[in-house]
N, C-alpha and C positions, 0 to 999 in steps of 0.2 A: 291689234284690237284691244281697247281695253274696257273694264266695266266697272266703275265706280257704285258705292253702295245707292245711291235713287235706282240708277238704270237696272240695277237686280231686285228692288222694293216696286219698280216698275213693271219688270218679268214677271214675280212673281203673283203680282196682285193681276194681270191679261192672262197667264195661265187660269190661276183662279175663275175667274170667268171665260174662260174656255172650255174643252172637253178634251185636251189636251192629256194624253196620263201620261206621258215622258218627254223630256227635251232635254236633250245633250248642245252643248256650243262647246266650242275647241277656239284658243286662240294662241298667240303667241309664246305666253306664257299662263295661260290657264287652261283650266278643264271645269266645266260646270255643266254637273249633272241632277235634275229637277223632276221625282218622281210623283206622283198623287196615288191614291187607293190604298196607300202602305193601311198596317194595321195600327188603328188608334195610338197607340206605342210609342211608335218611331217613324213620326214625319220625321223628312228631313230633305237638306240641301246639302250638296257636298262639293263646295270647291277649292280644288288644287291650284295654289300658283307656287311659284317661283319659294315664296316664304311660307311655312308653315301653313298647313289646312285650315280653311272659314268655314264655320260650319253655321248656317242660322235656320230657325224654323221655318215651316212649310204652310201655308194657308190649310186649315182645317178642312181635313173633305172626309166624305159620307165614309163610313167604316166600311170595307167589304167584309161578308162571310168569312166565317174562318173557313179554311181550304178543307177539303176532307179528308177524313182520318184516314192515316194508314196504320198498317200493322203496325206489332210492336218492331221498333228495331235494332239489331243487333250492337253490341256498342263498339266492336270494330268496325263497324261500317259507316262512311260517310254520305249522305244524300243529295245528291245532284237536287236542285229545286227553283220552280218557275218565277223568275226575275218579275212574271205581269200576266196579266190575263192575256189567256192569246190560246190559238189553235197547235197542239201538238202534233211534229210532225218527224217520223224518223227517220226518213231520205231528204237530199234535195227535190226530187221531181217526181211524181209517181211513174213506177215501171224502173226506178233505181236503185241501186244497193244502197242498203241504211249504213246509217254516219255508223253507230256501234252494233254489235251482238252481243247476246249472252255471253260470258267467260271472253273478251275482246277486251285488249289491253287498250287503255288511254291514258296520253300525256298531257298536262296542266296548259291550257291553251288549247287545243283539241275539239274539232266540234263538234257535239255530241247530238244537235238536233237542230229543227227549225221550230220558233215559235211563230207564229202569225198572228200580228194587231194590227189592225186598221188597213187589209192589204199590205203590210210590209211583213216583207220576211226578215226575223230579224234568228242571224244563228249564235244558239247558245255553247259557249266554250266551256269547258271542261275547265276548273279549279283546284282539280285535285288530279295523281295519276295513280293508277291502279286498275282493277279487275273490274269488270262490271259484273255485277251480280246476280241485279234485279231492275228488270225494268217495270215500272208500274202503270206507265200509261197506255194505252191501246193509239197505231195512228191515227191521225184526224183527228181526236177527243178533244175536246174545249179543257183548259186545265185554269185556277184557280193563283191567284198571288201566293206563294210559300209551299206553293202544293207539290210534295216528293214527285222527279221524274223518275230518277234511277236511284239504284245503290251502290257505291265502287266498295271495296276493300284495297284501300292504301298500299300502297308497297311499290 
């Protein structure tokens, strides 16, 4: 498959008028990933081929909230945190054991929860490995774009 710059000035601008917040395509030799909500900041597109990363901007959309504050935190500590608006959750299924625990070792790739948008379940992996710390969200809870889930301690 391939995408030529119109067909992604085409994507972008039917996202736009969508209500679409994420689209992933996978092709042969690319990866193009297309978020909206992000913070005023850092729209952005981000596609992978073969040659060097394209990166172009994102149609302007409504700023979300900033996420809410957490404590202060430690500066050994890294923060797992939510990819999108979506429903936190920290089993597969209710009535299951949770992806991580307090003091529960995880590996970079590892998945450490489910978020829910739009009825998909989408599970969020682990980027770092280390201790978990601190978990911050309670399950079920709706969480916020950038909004701290957990805390690891690297190691």
């Amino acid at each position: 498959m391939q995408l030529d710059h119109n067909q992604l000035r085409e994507l972008i601008t039917l996202l736009g008028e969508s209500d679409i917040q994420e689209l992933k395509l996978e092709g042969d030799d690319f990866r193009l990933e297309l978020r909206r909500n992000l913070p005023a900041a850092q729209p952005q597109v981000v596609m992978q081929a073969a040659a060097p990363a394209v990166a172009a901007p994102v149609l302007p959309s409504t700023p979300s909230p900033a996420p809410p504050t957490a404590p202060a935190v430690r500066g050994d500590l890294v923060e797992i945190t939510a990819p999108m608006v979506a429903t936190f959750y920290r089993s597969p299924a209710p009535g299951e054991p949770s992806f991580v625990e307090l003091g529960a070792r995880i590996a970079v790739g590892q998945t450490v929860c489910i978020l829910e948008a739009m009825k998909l379940m989408n599970e969020l992996e682990s980027e770092v490995s280390g201790e978990v710390v601190e978990i911050l969200v309670e399950n079920g809870t709706p969480v916020e774009f950038g909004q701290a889930l957990m805390r690891v301690k690297p190691g």
